[in-house]
MARBAKOL-702872 format. One record per residue: x negated, z, y negated of N, C-alpha, C in turn; residue number from 0. Coordinates in Angstrom, 2 decimals, padded with zeros to 5 digits. Example, Ala and Ser with C-alpha at 12.3 -4.5 7.8 and 13.67 -1.06 7.14 Angstrom:
2
<node><n_c1>-013.19</n_c1><n_c3>007.80</n_c3><n_c2>005.69</n_c2><ca_c1>-012.30</ca_c1><ca_c3>007.80</ca_c3><ca_c2>004.50</ca_c2><c_c1>-013.20</c_c1><c_c3>007.80</c_c3><c_c2>003.30</c_c2><i>0</i></node>
<node><n_c1>-012.85</n_c1><n_c3>007.08</n_c3><n_c2>002.25</n_c2><ca_c1>-013.67</ca_c1><ca_c3>007.14</ca_c3><ca_c2>001.06</ca_c2><c_c1>-012.90</c_c1><c_c3>007.87</c_c3><c_c2>-000.03</c_c2><i>1</i></node>
end
This chain:
91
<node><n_c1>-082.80</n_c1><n_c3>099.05</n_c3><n_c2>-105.19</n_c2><ca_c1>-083.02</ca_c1><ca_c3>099.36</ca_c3><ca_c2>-103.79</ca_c2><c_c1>-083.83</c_c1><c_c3>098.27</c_c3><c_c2>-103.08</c_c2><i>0</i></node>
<node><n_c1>-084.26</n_c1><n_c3>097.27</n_c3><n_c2>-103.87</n_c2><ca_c1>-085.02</ca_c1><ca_c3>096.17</ca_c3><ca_c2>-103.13</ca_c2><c_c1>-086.05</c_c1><c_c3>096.56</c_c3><c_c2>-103.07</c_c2><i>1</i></node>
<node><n_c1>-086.97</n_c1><n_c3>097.47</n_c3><n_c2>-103.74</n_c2><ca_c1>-088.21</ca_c1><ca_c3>097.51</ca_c3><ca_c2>-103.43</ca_c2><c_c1>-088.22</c_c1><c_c3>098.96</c_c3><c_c2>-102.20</c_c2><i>2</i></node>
<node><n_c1>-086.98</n_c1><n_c3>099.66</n_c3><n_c2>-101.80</n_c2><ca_c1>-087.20</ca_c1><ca_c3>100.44</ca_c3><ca_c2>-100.68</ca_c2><c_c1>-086.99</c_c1><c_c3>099.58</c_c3><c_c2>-099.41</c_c2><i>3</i></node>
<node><n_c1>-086.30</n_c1><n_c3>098.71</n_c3><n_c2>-099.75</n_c2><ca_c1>-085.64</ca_c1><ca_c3>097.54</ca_c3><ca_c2>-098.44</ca_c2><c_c1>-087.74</c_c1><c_c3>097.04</c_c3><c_c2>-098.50</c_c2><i>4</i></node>
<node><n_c1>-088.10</n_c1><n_c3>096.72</n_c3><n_c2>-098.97</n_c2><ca_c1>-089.48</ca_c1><ca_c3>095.71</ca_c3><ca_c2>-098.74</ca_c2><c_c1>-090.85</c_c1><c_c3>096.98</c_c3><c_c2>-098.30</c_c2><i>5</i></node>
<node><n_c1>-090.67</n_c1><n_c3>098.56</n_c3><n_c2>-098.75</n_c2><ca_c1>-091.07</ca_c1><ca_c3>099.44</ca_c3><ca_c2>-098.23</ca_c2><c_c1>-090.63</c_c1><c_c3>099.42</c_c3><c_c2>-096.80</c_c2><i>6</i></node>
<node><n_c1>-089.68</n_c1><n_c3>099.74</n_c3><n_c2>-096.41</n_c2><ca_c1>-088.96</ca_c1><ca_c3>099.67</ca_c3><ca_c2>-094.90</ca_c2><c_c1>-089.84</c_c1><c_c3>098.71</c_c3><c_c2>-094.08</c_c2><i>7</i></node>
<node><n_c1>-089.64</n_c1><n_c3>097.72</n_c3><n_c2>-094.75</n_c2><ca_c1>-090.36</ca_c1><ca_c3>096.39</ca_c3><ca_c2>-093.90</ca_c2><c_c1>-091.84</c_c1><c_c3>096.64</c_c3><c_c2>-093.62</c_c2><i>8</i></node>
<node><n_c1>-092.32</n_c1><n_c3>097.44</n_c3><n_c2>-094.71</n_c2><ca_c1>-094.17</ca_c1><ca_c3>097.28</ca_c3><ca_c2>-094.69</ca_c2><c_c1>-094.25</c_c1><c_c3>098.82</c_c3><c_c2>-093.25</c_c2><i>9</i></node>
<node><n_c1>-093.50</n_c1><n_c3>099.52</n_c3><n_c2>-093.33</n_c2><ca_c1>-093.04</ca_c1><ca_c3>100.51</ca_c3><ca_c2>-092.38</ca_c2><c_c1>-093.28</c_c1><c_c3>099.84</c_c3><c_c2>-090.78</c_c2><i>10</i></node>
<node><n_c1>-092.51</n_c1><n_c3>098.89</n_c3><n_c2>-090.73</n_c2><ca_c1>-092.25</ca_c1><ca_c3>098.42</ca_c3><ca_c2>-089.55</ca_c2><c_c1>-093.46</c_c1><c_c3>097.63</c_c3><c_c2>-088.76</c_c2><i>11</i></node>
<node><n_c1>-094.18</n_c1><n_c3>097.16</n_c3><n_c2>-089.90</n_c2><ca_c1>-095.60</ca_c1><ca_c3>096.58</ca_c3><ca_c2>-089.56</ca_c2><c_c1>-096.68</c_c1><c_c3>097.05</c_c3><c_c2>-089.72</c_c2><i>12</i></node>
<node><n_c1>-096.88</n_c1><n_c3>098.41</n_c3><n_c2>-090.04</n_c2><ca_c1>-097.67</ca_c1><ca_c3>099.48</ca_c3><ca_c2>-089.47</ca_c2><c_c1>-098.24</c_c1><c_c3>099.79</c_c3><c_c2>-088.32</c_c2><i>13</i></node>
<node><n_c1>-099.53</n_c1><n_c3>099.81</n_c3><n_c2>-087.94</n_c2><ca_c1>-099.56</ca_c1><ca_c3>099.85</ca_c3><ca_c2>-085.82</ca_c2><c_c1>-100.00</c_c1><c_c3>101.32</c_c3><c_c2>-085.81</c_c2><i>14</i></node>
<node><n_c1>-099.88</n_c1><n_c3>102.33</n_c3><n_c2>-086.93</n_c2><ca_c1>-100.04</ca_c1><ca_c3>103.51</ca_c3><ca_c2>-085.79</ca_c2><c_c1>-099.83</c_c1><c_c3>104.74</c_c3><c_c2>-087.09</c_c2><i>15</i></node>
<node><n_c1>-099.97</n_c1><n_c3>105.62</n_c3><n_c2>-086.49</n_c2><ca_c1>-099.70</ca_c1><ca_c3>106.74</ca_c3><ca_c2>-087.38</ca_c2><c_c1>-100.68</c_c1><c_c3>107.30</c_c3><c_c2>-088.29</c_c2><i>16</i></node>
<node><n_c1>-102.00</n_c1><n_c3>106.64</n_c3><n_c2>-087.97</n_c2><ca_c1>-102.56</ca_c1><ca_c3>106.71</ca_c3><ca_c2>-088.83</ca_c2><c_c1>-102.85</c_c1><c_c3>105.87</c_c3><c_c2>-090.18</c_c2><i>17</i></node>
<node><n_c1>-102.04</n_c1><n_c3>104.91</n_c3><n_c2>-089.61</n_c2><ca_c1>-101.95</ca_c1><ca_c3>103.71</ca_c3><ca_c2>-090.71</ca_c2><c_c1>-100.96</c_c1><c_c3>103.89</c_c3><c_c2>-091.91</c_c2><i>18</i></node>
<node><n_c1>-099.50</n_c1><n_c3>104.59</n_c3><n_c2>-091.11</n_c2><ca_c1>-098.52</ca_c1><ca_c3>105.04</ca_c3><ca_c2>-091.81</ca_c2><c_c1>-098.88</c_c1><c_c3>106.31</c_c3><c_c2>-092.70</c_c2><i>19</i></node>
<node><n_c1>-099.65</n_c1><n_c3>107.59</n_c3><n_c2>-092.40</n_c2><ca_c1>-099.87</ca_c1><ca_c3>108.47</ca_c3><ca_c2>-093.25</ca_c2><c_c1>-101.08</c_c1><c_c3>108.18</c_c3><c_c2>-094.43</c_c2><i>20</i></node>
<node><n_c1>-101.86</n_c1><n_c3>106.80</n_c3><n_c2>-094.19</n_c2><ca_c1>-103.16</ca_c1><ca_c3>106.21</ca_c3><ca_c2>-095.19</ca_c2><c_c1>-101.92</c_c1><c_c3>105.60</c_c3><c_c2>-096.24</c_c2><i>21</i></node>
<node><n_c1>-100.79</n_c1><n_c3>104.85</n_c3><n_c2>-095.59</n_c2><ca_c1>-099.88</ca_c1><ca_c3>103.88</ca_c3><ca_c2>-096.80</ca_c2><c_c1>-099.04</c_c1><c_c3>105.34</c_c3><c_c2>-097.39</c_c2><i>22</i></node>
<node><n_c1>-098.15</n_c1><n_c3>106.33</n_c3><n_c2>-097.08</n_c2><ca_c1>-098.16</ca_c1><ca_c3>107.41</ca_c3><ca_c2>-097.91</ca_c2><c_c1>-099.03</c_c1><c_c3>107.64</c_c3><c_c2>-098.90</c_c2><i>23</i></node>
<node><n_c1>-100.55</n_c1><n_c3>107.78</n_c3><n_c2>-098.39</n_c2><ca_c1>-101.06</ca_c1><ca_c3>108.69</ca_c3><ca_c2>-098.79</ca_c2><c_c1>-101.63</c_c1><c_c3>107.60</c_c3><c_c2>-100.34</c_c2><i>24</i></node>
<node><n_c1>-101.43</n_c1><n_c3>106.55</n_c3><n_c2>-099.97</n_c2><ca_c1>-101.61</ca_c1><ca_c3>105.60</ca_c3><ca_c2>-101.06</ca_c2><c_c1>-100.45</c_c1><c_c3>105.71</c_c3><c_c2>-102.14</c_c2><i>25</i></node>
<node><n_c1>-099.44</n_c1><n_c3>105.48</n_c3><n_c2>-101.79</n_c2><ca_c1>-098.19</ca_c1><ca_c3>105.59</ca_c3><ca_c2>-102.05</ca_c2><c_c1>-097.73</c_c1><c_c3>106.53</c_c3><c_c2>-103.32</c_c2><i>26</i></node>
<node><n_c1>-097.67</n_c1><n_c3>107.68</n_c3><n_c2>-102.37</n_c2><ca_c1>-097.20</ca_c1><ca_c3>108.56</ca_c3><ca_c2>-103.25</ca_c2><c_c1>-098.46</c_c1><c_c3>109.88</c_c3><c_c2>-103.83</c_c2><i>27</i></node>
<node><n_c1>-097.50</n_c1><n_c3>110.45</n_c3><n_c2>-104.67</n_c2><ca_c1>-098.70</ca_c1><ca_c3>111.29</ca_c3><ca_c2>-105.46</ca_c2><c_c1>-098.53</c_c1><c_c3>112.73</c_c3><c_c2>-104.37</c_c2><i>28</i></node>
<node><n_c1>-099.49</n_c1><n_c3>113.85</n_c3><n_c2>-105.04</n_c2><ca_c1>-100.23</ca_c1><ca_c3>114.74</ca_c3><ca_c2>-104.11</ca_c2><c_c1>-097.71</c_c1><c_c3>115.19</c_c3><c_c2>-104.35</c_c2><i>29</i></node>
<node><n_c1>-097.80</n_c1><n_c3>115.73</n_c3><n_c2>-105.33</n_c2><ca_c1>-096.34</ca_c1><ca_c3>116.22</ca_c3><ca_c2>-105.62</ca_c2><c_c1>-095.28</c_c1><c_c3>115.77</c_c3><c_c2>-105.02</c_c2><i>30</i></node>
<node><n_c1>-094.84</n_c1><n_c3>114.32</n_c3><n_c2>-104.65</n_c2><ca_c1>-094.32</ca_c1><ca_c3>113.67</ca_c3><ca_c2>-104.25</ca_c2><c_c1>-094.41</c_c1><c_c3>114.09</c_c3><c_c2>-102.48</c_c2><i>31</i></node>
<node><n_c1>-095.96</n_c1><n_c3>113.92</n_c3><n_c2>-102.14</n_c2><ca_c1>-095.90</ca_c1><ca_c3>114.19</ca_c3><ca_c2>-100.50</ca_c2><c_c1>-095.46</c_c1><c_c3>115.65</c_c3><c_c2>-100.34</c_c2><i>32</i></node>
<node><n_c1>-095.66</n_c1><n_c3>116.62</n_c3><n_c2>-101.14</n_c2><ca_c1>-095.61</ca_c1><ca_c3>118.01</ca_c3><ca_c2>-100.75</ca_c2><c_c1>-093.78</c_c1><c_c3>118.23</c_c3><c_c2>-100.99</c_c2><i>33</i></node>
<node><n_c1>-092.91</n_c1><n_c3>117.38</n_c3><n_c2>-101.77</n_c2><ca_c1>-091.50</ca_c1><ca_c3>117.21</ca_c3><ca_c2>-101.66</ca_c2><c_c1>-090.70</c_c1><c_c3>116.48</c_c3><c_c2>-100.32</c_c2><i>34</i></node>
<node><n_c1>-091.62</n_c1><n_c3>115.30</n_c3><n_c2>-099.77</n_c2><ca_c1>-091.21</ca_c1><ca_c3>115.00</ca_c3><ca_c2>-098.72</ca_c2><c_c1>-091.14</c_c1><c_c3>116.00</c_c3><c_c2>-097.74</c_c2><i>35</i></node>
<node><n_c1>-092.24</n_c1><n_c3>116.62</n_c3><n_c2>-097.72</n_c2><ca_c1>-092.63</ca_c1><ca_c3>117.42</ca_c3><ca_c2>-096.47</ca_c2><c_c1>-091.94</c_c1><c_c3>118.61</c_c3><c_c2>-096.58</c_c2><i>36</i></node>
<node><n_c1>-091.13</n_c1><n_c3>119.24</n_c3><n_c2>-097.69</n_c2><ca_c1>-090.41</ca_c1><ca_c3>120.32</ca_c3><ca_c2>-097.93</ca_c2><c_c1>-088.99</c_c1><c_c3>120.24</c_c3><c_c2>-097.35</c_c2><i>37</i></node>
<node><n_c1>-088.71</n_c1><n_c3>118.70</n_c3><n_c2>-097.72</n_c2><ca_c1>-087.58</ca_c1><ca_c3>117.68</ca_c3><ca_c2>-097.21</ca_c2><c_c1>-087.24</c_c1><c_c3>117.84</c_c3><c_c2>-095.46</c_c2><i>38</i></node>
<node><n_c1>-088.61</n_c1><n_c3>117.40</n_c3><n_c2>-095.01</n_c2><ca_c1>-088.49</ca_c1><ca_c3>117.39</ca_c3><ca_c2>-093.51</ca_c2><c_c1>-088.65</c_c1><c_c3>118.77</c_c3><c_c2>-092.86</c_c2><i>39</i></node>
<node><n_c1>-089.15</n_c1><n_c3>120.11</n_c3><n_c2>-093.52</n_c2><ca_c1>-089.38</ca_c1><ca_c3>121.67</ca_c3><ca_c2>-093.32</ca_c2><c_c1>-087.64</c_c1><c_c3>121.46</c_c3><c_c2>-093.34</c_c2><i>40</i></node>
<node><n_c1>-087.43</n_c1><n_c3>121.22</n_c3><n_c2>-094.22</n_c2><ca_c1>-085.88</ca_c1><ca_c3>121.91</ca_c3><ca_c2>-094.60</ca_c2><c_c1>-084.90</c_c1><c_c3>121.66</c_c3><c_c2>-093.36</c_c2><i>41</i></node>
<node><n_c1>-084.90</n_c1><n_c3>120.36</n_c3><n_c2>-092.70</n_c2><ca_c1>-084.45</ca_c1><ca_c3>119.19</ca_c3><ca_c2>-092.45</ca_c2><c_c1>-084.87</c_c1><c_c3>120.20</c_c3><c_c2>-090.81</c_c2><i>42</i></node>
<node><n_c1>-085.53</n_c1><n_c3>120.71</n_c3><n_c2>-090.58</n_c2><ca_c1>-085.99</ca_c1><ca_c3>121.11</ca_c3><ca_c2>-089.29</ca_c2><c_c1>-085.88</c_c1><c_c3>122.52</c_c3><c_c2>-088.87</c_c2><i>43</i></node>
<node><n_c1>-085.54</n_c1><n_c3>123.34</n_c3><n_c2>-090.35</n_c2><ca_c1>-085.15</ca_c1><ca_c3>124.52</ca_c3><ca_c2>-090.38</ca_c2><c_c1>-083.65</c_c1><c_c3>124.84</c_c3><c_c2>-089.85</c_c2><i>44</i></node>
<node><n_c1>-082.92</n_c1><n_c3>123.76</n_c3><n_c2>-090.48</n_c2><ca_c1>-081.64</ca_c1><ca_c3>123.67</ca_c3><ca_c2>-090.20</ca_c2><c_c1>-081.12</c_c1><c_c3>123.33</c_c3><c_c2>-088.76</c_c2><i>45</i></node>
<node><n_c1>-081.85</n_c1><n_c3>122.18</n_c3><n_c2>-088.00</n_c2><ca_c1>-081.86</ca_c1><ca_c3>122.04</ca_c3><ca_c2>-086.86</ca_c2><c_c1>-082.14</c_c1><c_c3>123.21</c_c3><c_c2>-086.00</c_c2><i>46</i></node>
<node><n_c1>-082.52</n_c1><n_c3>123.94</n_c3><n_c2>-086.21</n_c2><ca_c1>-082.77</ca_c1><ca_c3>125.08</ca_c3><ca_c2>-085.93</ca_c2><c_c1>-082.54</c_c1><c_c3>126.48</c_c3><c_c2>-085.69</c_c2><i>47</i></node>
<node><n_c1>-081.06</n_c1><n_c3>126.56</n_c3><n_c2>-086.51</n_c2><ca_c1>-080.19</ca_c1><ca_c3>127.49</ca_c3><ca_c2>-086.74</ca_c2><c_c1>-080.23</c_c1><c_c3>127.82</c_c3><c_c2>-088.25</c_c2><i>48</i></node>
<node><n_c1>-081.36</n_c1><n_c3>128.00</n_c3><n_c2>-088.88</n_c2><ca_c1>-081.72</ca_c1><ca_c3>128.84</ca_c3><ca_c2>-090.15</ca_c2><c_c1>-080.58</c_c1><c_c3>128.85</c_c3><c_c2>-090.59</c_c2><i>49</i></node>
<node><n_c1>-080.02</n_c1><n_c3>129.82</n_c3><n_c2>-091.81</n_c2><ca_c1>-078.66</ca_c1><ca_c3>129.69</ca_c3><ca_c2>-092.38</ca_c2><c_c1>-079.98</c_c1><c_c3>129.09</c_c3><c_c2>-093.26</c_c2><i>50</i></node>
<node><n_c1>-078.63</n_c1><n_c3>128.40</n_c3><n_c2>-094.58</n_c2><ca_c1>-078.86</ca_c1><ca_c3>127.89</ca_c3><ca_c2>-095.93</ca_c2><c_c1>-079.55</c_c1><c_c3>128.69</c_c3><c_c2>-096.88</c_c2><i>51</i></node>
<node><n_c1>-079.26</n_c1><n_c3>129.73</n_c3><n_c2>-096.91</n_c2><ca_c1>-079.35</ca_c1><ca_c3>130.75</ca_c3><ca_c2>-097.90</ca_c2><c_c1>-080.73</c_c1><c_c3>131.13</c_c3><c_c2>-097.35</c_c2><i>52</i></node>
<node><n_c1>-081.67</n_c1><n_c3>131.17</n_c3><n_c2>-095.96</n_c2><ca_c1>-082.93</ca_c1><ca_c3>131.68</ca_c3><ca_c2>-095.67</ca_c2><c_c1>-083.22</c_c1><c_c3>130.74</c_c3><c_c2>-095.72</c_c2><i>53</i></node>
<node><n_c1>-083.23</n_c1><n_c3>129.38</n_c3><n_c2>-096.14</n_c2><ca_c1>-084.18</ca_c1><ca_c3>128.12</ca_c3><ca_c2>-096.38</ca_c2><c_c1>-084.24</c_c1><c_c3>128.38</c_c3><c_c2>-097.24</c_c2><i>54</i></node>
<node><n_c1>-083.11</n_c1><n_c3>128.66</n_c3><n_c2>-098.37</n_c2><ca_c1>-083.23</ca_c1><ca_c3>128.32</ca_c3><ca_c2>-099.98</ca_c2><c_c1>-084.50</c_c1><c_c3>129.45</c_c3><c_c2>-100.13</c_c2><i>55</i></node>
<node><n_c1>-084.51</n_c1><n_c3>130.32</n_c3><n_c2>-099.81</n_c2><ca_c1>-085.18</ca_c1><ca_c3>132.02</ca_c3><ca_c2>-099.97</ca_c2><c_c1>-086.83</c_c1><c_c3>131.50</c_c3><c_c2>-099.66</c_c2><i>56</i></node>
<node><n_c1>-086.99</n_c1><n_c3>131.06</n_c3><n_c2>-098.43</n_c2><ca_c1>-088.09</ca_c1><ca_c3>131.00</ca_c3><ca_c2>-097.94</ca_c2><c_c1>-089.25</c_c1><c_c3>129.65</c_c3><c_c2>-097.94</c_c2><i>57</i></node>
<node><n_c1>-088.17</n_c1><n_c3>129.10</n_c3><n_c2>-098.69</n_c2><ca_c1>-089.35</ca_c1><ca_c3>127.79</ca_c3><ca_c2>-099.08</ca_c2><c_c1>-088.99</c_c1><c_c3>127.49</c_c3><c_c2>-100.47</c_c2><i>58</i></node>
<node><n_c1>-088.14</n_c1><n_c3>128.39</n_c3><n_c2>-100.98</n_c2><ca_c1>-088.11</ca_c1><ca_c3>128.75</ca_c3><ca_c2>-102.80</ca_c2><c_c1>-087.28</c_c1><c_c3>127.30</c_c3><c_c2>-103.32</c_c2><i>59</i></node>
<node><n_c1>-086.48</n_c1><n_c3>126.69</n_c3><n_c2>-102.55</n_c2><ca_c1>-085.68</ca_c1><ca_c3>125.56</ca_c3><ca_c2>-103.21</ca_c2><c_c1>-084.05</c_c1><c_c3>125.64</c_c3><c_c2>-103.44</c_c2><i>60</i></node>
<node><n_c1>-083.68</n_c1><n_c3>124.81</n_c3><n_c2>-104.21</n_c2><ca_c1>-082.20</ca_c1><ca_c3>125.26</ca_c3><ca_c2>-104.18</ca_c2><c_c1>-081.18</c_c1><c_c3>125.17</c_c3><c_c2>-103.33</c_c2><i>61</i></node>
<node><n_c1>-080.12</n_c1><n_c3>125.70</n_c3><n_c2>-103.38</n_c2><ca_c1>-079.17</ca_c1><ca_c3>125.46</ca_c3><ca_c2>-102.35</ca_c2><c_c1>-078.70</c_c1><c_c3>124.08</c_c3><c_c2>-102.14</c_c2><i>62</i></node>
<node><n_c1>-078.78</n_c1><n_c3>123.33</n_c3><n_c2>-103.29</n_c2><ca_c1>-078.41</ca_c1><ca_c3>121.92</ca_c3><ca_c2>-103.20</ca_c2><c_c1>-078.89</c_c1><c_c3>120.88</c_c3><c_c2>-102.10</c_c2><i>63</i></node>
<node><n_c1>-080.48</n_c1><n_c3>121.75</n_c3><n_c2>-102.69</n_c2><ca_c1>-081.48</ca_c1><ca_c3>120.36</ca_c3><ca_c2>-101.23</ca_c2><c_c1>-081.18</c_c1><c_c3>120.98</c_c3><c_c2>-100.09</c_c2><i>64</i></node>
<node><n_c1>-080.51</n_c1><n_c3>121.93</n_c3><n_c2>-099.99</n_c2><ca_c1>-080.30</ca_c1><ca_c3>122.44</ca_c3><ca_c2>-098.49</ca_c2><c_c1>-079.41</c_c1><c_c3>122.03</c_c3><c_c2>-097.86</c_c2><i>65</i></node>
<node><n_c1>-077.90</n_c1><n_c3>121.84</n_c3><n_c2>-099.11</n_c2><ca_c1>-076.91</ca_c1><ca_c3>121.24</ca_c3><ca_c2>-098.72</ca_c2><c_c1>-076.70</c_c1><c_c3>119.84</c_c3><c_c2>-098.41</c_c2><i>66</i></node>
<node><n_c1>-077.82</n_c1><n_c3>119.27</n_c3><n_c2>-099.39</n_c2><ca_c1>-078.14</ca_c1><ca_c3>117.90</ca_c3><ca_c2>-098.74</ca_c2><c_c1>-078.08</c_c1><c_c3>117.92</c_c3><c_c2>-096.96</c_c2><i>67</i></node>
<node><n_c1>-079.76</n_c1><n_c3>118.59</n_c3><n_c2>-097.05</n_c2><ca_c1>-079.89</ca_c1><ca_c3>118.21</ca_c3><ca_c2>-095.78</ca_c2><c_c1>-078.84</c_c1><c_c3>118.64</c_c3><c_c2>-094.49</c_c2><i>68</i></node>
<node><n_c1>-077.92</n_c1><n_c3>119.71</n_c3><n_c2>-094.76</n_c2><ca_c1>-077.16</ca_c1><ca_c3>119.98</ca_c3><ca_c2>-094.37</ca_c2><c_c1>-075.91</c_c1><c_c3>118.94</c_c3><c_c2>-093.58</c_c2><i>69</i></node>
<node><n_c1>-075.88</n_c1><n_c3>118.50</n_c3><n_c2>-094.60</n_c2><ca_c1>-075.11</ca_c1><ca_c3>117.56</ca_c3><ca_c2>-094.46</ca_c2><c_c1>-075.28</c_c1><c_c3>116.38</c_c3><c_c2>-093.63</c_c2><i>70</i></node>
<node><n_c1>-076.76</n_c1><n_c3>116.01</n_c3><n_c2>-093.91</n_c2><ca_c1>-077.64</ca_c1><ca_c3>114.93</ca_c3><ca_c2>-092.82</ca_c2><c_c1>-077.41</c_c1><c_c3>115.66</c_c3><c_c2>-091.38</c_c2><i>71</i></node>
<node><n_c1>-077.48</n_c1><n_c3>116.80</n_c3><n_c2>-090.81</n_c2><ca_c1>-077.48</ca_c1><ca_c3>117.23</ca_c3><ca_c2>-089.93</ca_c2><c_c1>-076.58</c_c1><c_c3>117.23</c_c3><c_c2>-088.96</c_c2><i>72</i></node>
<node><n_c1>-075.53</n_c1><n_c3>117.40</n_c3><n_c2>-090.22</n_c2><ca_c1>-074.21</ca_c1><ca_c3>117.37</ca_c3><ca_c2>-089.29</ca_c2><c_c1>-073.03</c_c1><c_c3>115.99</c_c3><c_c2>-088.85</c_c2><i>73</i></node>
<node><n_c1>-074.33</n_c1><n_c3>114.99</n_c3><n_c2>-089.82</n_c2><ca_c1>-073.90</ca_c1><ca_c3>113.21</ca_c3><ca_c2>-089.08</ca_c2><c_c1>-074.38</c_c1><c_c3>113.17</c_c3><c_c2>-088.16</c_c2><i>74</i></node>
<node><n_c1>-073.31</n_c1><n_c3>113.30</n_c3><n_c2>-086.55</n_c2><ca_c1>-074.36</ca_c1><ca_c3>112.85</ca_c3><ca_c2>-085.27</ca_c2><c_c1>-074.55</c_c1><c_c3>111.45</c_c3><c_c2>-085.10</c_c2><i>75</i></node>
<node><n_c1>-074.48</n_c1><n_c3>110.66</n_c3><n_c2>-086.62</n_c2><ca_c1>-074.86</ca_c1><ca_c3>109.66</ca_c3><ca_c2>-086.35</ca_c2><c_c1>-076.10</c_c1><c_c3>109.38</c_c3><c_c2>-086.72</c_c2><i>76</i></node>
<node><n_c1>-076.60</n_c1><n_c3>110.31</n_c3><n_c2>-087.48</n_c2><ca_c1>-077.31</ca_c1><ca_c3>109.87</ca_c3><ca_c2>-088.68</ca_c2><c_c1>-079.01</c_c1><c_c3>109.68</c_c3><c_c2>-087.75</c_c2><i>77</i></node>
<node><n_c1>-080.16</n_c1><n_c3>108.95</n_c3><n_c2>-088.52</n_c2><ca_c1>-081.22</ca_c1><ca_c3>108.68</ca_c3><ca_c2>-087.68</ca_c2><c_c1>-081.70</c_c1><c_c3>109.59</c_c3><c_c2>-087.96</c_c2><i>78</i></node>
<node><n_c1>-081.89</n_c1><n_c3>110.72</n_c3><n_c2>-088.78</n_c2><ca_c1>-082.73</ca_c1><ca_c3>111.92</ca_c3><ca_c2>-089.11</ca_c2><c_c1>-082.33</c_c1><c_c3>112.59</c_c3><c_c2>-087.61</c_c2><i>79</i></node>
<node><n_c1>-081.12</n_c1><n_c3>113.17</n_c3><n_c2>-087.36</n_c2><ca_c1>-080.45</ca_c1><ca_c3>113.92</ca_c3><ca_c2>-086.44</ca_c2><c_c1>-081.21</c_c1><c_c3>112.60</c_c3><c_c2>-084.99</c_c2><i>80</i></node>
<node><n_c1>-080.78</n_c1><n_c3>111.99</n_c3><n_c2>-085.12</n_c2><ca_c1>-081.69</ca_c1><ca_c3>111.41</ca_c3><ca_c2>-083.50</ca_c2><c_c1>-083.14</c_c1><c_c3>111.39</c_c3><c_c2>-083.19</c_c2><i>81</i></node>
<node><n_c1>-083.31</n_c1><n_c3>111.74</n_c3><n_c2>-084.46</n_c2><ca_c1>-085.59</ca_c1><ca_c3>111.72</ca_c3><ca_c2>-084.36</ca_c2><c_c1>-085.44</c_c1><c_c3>113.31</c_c3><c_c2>-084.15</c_c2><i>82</i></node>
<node><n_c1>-084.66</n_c1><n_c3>114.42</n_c3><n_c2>-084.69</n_c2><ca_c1>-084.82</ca_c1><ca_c3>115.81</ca_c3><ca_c2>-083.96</ca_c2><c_c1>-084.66</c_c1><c_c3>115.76</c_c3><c_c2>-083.11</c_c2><i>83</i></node>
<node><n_c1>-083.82</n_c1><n_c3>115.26</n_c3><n_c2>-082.30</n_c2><ca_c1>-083.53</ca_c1><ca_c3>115.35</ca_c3><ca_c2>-081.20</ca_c2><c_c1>-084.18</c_c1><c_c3>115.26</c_c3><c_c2>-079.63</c_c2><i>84</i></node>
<node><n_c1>-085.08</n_c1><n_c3>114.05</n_c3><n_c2>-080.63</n_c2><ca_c1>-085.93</ca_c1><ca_c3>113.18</ca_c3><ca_c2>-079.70</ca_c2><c_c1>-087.52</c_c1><c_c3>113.96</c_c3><c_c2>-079.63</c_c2><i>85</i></node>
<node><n_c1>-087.60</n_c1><n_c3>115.08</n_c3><n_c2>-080.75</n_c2><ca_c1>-088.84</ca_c1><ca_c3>115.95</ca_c3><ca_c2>-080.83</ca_c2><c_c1>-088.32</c_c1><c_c3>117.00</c_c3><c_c2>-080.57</c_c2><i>86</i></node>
<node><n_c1>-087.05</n_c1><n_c3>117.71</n_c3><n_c2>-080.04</n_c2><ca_c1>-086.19</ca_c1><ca_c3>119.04</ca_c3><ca_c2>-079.54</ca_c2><c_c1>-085.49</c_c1><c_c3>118.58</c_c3><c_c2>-078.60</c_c2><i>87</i></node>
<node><n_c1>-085.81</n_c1><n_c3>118.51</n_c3><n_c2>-077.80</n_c2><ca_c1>-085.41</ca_c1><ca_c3>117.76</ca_c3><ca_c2>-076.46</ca_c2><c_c1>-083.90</c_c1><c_c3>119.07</c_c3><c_c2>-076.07</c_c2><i>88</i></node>
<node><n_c1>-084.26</n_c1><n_c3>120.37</n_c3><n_c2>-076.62</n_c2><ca_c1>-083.20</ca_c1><ca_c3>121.43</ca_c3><ca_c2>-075.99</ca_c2><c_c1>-082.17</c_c1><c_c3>121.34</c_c3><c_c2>-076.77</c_c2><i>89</i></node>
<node><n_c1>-082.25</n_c1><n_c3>120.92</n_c3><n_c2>-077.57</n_c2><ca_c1>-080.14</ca_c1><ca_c3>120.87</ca_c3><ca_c2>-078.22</ca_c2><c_c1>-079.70</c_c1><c_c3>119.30</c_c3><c_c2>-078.29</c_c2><i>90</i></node>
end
């Protein structure tokens, strides 16, 4: 986990969003970004109402990654759940 702790850090000294999606885009492979981004679909579907079973259906993944994120959702502590929040201003 030390080299995500020293990722985090290179995160934080980033000055803009375009800087952050060039170090992704360095980062990780074409497969890798298109899993994140399925991650954060999922992750936003749910915020959303979607049941589990029309995520799993409609973006063709298993119930597991759903239940993951599921689960993230329903920590109102968690920082995923405060960045929706902060881009869904209505719930």
């Amino acid at each position: 986990m030390e080299n995500i702790l020293e990722i985090s850090e290179i995160f934080t000294k980033l000055k803009s969003k375009e800087e952050v999606y060039s170090f992704l885009l360095e980062l990780l492979t074409e497969s890798e970004l298109i899993d994140i981004s399925k991650r954060w679909r999922i992750l936003k579907m749910l915020w959303d109402g979607c049941t589990q079973r029309e995520i799993s259906s409609e973006l063709n993944v298993s119930l597991c990654k759903v239940t993951r994120g599921a689960k993230i959702i329903k920590n109102k502590n968690a920082v995923t759940t405060k960045y929706l929040k902060d881009i869904n201003h209505d719930k």
